[in-house]
N, CA, C and O atoms as a CHARMM CRD file, in Angstrom:
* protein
*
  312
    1    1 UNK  N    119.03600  89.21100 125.97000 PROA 1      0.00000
    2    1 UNK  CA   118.06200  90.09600 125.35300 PROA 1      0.00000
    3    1 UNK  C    116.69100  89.81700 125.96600 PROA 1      0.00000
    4    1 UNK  O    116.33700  88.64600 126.09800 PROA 1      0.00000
    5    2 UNK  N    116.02800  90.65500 126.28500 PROA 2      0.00000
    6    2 UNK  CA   114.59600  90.79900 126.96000 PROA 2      0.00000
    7    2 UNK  C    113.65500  90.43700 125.43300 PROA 2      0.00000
    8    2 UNK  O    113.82500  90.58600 124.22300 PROA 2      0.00000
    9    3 UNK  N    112.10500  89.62000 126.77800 PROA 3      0.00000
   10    3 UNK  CA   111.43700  89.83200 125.42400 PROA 3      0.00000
   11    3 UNK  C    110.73800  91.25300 124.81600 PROA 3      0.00000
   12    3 UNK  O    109.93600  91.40300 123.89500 PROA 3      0.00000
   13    4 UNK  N    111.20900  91.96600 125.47700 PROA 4      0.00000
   14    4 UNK  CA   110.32600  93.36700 124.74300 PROA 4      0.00000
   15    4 UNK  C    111.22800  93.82800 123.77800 PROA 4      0.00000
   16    4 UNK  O    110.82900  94.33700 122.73100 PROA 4      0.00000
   17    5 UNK  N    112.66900  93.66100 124.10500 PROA 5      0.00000
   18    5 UNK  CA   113.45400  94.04000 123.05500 PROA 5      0.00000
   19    5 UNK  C    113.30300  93.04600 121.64000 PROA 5      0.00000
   20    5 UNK  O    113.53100  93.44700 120.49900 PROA 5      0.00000
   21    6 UNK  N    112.92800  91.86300 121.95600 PROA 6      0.00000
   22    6 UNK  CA   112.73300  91.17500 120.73500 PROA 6      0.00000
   23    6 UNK  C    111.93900  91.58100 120.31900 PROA 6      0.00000
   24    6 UNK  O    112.31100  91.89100 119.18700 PROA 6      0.00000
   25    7 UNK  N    110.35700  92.00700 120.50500 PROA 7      0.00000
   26    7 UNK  CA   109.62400  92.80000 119.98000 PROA 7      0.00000
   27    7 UNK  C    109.64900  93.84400 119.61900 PROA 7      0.00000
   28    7 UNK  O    108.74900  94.24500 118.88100 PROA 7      0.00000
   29    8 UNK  N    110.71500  94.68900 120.01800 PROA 8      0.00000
   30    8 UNK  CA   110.89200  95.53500 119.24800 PROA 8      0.00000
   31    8 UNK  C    111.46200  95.52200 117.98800 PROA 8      0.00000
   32    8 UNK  O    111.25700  96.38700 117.13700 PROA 8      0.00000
   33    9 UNK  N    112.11000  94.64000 117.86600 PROA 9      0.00000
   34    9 UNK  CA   112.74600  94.26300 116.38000 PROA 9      0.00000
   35    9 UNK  C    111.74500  93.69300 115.46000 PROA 9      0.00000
   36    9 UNK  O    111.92900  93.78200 114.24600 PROA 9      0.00000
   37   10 UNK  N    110.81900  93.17900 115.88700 PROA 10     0.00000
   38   10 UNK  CA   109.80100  92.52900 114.99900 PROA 10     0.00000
   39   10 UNK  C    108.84400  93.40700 115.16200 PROA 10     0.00000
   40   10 UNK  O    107.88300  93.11900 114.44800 PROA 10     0.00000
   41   11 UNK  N    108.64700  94.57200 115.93400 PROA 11     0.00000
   42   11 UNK  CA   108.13000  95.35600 115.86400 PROA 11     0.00000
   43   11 UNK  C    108.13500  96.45200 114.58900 PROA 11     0.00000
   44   11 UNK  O    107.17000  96.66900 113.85600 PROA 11     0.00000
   45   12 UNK  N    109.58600  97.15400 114.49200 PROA 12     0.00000
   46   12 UNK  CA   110.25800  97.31900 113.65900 PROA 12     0.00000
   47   12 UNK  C    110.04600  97.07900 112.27500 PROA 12     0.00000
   48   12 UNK  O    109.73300  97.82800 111.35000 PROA 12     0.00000
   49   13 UNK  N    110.32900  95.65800 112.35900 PROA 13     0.00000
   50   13 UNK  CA   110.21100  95.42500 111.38900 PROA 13     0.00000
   51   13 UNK  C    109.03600  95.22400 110.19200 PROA 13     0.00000
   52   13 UNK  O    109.22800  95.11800 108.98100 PROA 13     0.00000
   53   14 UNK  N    107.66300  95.20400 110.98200 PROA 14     0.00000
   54   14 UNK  CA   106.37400  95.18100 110.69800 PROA 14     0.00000
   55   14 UNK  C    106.45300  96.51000 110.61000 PROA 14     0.00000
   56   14 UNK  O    105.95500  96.50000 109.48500 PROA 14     0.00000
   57   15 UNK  N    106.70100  98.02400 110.86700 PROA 15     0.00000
   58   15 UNK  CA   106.50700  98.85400 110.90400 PROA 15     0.00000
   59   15 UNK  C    106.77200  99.33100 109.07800 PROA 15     0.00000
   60   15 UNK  O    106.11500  99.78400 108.14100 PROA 15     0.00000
   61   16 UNK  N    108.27400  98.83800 109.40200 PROA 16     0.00000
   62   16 UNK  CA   109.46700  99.17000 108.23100 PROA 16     0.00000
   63   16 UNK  C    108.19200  98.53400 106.92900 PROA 16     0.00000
   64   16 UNK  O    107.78400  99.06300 105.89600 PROA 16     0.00000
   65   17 UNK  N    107.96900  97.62300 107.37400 PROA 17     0.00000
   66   17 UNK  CA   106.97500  96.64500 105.60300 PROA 17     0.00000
   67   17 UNK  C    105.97800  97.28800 105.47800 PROA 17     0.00000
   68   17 UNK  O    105.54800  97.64600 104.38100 PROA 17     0.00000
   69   18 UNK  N    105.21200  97.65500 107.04000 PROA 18     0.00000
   70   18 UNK  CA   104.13500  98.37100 106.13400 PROA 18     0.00000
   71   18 UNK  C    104.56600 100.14600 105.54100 PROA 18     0.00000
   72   18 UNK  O    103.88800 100.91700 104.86100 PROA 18     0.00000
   73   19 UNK  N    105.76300 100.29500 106.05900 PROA 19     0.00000
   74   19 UNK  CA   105.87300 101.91400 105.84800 PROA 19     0.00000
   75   19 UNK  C    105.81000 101.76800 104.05600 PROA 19     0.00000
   76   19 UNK  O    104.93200 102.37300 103.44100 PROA 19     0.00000
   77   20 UNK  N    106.98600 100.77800 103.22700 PROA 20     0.00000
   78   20 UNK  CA   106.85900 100.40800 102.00100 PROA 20     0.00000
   79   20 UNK  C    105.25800 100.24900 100.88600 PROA 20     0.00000
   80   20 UNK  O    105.30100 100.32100  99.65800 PROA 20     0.00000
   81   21 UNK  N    104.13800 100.05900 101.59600 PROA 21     0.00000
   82   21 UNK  CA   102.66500  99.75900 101.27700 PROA 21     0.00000
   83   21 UNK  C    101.79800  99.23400 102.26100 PROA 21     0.00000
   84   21 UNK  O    102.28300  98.33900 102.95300 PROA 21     0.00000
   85   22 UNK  N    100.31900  99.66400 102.55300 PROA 22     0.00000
   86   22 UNK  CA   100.21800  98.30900 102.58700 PROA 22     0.00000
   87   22 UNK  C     99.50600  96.98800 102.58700 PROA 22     0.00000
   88   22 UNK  O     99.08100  96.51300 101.53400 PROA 22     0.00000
   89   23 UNK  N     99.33400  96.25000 103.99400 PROA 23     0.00000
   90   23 UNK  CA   100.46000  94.42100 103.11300 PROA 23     0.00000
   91   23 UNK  C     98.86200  93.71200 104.49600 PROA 23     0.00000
   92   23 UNK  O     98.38700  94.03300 105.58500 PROA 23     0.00000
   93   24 UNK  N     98.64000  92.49500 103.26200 PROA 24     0.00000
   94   24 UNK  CA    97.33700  92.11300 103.86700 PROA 24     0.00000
   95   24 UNK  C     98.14400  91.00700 104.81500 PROA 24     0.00000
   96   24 UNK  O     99.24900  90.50500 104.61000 PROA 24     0.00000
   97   25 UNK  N     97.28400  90.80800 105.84800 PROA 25     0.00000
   98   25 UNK  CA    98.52600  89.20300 106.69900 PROA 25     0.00000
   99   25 UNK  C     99.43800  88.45700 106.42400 PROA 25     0.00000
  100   25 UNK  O    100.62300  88.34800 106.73700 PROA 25     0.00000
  101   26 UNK  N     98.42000  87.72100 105.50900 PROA 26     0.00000
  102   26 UNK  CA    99.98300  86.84800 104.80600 PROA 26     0.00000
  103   26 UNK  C    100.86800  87.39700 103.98000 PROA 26     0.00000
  104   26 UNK  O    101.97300  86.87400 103.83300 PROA 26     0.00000
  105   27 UNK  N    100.54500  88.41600 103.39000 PROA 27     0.00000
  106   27 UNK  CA   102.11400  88.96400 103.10900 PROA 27     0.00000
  107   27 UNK  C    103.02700  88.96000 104.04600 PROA 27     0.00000
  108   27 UNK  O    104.13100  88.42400 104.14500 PROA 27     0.00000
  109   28 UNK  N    102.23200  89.81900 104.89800 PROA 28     0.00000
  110   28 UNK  CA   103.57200  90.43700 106.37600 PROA 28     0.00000
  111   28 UNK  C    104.08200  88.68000 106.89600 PROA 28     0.00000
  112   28 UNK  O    105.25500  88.31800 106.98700 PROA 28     0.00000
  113   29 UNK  N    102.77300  87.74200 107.19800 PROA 29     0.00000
  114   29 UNK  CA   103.13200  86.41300 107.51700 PROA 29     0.00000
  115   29 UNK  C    104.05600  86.05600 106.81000 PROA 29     0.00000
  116   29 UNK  O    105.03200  85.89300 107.54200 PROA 29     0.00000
  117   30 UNK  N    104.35600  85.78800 105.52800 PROA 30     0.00000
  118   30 UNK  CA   104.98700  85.18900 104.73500 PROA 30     0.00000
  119   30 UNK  C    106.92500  85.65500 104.74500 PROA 30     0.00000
  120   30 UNK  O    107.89600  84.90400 104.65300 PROA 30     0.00000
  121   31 UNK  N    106.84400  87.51200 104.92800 PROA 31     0.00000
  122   31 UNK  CA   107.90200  87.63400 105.07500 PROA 31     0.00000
  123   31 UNK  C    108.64600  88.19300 106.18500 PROA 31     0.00000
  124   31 UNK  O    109.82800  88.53500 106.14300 PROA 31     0.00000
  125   32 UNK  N    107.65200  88.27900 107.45700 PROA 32     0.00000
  126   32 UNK  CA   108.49200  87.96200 108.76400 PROA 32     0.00000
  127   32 UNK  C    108.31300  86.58800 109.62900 PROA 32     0.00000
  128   32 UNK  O    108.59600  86.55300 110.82600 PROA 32     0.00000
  129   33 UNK  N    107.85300  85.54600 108.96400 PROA 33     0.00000
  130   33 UNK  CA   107.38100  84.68600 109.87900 PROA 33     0.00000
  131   33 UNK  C    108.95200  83.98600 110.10500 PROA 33     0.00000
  132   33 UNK  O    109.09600  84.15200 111.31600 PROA 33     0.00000
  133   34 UNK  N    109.52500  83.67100 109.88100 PROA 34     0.00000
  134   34 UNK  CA   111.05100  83.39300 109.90100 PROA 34     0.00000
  135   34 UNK  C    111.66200  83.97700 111.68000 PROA 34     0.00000
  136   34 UNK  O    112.00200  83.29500 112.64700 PROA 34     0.00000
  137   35 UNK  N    111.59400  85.37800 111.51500 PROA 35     0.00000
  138   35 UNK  CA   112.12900  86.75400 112.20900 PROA 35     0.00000
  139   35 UNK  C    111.09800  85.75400 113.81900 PROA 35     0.00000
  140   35 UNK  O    111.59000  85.31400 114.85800 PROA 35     0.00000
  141   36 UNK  N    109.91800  85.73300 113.44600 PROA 36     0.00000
  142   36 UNK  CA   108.95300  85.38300 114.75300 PROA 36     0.00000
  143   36 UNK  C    109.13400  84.05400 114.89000 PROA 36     0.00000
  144   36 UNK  O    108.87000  83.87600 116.07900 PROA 36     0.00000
  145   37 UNK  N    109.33500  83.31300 114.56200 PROA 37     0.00000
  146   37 UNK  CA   109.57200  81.72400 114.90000 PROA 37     0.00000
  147   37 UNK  C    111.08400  81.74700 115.63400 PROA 37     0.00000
  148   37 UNK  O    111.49900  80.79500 116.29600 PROA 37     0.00000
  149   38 UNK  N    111.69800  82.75400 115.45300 PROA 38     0.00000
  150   38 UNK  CA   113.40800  82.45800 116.11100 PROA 38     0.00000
  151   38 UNK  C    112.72200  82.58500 117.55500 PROA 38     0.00000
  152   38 UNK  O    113.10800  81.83100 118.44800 PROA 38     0.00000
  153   39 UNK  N    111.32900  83.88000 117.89600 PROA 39     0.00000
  154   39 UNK  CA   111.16000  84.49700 118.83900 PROA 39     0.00000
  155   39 UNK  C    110.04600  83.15800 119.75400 PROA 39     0.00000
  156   39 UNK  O    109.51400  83.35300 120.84700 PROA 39     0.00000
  157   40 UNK  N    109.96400  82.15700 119.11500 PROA 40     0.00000
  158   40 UNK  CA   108.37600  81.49900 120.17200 PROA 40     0.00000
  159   40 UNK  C    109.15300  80.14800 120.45400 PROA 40     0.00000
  160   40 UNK  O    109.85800  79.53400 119.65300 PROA 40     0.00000
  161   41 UNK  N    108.95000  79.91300 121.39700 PROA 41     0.00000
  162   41 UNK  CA   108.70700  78.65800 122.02600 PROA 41     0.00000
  163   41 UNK  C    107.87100  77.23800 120.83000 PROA 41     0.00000
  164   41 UNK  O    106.73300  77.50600 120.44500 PROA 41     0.00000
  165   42 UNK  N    108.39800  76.08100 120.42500 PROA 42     0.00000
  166   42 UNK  CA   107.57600  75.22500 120.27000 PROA 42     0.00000
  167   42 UNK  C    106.07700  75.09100 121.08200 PROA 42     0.00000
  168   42 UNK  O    106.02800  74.83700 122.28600 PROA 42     0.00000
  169   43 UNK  N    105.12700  75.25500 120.42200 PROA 43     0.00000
  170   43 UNK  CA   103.96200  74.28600 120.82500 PROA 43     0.00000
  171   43 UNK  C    103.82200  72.91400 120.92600 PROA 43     0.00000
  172   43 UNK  O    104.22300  72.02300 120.17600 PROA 43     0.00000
  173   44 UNK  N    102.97300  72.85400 122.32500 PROA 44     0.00000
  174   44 UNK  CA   102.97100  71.27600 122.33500 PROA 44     0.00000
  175   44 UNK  C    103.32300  70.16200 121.89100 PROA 44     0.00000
  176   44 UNK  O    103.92900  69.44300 122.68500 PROA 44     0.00000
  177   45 UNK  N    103.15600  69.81200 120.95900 PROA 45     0.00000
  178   45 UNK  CA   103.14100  69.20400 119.68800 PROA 45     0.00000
  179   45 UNK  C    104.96800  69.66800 118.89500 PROA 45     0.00000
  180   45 UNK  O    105.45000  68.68900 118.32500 PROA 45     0.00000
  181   46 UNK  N    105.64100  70.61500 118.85800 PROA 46     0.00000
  182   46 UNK  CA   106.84300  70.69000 118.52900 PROA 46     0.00000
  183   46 UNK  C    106.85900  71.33200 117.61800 PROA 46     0.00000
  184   46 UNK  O    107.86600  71.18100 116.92600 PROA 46     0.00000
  185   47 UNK  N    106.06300  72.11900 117.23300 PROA 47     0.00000
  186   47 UNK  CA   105.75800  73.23000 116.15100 PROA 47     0.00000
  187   47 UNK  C    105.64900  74.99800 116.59800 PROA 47     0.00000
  188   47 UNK  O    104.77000  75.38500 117.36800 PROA 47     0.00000
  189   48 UNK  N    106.58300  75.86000 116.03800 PROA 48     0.00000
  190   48 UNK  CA   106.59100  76.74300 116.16200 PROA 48     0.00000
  191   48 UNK  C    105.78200  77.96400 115.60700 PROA 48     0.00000
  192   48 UNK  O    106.43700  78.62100 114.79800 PROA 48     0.00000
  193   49 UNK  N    104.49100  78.43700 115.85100 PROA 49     0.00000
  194   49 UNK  CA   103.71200  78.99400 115.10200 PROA 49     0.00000
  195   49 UNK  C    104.34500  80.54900 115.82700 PROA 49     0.00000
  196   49 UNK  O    104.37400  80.95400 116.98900 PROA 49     0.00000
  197   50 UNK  N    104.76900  81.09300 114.62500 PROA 50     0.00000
  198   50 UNK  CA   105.63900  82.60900 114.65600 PROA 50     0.00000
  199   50 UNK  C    104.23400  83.21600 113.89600 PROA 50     0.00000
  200   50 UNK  O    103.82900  84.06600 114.68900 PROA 50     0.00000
  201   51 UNK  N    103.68600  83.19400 113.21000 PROA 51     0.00000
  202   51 UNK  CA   102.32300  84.25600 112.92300 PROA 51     0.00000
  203   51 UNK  C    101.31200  84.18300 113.91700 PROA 51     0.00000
  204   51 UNK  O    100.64800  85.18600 113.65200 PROA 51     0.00000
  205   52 UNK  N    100.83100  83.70100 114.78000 PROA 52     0.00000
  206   52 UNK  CA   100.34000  84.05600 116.08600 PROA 52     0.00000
  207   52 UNK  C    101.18600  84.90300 116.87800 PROA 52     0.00000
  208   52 UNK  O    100.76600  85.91200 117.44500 PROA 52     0.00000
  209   53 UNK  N    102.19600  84.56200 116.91400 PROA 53     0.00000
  210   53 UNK  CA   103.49800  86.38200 117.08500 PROA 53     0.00000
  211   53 UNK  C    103.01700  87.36700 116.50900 PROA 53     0.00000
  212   53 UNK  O    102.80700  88.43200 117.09000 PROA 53     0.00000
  213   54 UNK  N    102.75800  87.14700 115.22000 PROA 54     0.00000
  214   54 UNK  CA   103.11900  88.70800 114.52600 PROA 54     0.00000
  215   54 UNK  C    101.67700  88.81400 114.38600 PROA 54     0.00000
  216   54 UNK  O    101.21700  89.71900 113.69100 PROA 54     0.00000
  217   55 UNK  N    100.86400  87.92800 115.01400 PROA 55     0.00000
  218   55 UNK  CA    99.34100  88.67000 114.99400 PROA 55     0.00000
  219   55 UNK  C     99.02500  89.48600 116.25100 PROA 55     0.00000
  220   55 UNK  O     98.50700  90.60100 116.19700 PROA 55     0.00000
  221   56 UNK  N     99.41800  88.77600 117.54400 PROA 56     0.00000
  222   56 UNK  CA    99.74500  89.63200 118.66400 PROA 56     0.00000
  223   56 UNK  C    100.53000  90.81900 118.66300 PROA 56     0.00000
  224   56 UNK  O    100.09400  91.62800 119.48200 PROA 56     0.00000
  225   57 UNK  N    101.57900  91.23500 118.00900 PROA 57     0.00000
  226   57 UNK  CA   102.29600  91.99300 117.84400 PROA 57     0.00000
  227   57 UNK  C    101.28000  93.05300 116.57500 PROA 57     0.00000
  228   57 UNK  O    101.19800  94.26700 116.76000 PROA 57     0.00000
  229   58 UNK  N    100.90500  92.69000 115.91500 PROA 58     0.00000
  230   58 UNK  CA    99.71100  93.40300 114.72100 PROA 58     0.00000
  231   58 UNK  C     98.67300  93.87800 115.79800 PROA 58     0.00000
  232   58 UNK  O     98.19300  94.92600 115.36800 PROA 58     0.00000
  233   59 UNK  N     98.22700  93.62200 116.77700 PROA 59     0.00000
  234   59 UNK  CA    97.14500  93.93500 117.64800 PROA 59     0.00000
  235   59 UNK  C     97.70700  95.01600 118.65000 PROA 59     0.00000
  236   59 UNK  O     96.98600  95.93100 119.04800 PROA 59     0.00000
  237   60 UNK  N     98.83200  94.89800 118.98700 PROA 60     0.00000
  238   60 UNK  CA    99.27000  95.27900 120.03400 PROA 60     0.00000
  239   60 UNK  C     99.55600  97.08800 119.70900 PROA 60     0.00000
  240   60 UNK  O     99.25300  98.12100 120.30600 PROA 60     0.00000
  241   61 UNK  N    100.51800  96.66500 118.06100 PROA 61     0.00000
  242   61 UNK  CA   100.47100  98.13300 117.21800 PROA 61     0.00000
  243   61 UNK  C     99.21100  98.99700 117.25500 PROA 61     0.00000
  244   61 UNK  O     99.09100 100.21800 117.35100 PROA 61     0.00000
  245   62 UNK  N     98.34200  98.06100 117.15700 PROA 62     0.00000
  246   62 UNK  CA    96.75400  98.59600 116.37900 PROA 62     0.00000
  247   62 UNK  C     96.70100  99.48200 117.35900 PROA 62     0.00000
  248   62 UNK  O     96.90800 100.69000 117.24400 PROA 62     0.00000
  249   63 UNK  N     96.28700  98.60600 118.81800 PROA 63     0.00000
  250   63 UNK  CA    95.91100  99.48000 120.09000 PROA 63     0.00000
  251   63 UNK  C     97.05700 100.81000 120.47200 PROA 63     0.00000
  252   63 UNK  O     96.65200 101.69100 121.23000 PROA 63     0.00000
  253   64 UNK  N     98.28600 100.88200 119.98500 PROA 64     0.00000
  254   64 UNK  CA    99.17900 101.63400 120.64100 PROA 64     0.00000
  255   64 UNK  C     99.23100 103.07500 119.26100 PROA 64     0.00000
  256   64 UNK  O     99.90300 104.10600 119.29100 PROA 64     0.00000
  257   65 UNK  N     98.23900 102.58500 118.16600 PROA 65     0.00000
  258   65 UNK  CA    97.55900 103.84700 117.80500 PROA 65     0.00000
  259   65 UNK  C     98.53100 103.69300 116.56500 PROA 65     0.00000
  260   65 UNK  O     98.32200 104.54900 115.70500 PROA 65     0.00000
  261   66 UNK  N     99.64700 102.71000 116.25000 PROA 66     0.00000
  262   66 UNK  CA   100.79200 102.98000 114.72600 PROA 66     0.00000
  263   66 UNK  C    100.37100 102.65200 114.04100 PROA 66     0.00000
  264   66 UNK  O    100.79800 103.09200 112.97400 PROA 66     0.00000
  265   67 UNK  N     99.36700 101.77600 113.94400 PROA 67     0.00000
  266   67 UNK  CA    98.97000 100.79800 112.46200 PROA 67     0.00000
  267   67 UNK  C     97.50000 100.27800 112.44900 PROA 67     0.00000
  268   67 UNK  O     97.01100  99.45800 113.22500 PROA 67     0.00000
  269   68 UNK  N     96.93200 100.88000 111.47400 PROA 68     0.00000
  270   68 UNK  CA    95.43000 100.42700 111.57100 PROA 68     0.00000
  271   68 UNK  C     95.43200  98.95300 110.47100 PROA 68     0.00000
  272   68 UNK  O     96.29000  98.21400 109.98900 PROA 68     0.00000
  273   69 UNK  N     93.58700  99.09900 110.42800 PROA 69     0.00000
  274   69 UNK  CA    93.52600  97.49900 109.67800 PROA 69     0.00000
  275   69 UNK  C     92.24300  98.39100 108.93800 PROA 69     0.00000
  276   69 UNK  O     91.42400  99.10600 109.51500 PROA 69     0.00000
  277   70 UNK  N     92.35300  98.10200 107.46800 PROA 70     0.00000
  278   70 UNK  CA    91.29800  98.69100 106.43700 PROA 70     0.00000
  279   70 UNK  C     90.37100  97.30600 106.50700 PROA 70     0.00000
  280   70 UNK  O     90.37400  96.32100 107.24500 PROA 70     0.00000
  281   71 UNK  N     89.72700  97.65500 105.57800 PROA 71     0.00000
  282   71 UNK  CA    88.64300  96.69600 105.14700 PROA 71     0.00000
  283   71 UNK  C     89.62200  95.28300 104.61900 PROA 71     0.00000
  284   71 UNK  O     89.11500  94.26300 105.08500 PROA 71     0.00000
  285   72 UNK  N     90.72800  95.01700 103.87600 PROA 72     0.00000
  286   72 UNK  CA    91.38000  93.82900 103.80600 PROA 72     0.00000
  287   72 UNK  C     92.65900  93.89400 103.95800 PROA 72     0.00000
  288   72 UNK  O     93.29100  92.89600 103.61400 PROA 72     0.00000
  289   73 UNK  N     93.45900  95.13400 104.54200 PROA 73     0.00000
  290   73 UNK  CA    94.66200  95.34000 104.51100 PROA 73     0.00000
  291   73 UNK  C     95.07500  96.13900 105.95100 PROA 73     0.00000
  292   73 UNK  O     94.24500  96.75900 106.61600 PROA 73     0.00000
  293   74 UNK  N     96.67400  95.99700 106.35200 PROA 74     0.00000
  294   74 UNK  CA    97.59300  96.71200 107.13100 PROA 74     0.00000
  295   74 UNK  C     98.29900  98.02700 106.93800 PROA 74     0.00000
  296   74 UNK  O     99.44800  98.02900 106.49600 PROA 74     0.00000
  297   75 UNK  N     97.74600  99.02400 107.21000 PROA 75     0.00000
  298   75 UNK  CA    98.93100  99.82800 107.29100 PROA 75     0.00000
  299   75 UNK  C     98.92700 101.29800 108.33400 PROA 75     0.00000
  300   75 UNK  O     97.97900 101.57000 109.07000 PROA 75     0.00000
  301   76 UNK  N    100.18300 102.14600 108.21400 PROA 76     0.00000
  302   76 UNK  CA   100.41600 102.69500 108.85000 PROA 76     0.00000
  303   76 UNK  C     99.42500 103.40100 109.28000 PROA 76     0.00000
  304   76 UNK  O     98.59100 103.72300 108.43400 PROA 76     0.00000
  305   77 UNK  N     99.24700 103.78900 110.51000 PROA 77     0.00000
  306   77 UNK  CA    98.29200 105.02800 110.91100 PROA 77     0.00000
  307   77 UNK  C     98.42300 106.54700 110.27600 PROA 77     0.00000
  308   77 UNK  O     99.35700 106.45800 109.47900 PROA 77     0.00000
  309   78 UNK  N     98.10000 107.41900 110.26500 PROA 78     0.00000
  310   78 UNK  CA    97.69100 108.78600 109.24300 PROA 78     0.00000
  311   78 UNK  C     98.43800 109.63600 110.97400 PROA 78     0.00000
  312   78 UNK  O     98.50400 110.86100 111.08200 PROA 78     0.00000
């Protein structure tokens, strides 16, 4: 599996949570960070930080026009 295809699943899947409401970081952190830690490499140190994933992946949406950012929250673009 490529990594774009993994992003697309966690892509997906950030899409799918905010389509439901939406969901300030750590929500979305809290219930895909699991999904993004299968996807990263340990850091230095031996720690897998999967919400620096899904913040890159939150940025990446933003710019590609699917998902904006309100004043304290995520969600779909209009």
């Amino acid at each position: 599996m490529t990594k774009k295809s993994q992003y697309a699943e966690l892509d997906s899947a950030i899409l799918d949570l905010l389509a439901e409401a939406p969901a300030k970081f750590d929500s979305i952190r809290v219930r895909l960070e699991s999904m993004a830690d299968a996807l990263v490499q340990p850091d230095r140190y031996g720690i897998k930080v999967g919400w620096r994933l899904i913040d890159r992946r939150l940025q990446s949406l933003r710019q590609a026009g699917k998902i904006k950012h309100g004043t304290t929250k995520w969600s779909l673009s209009d």
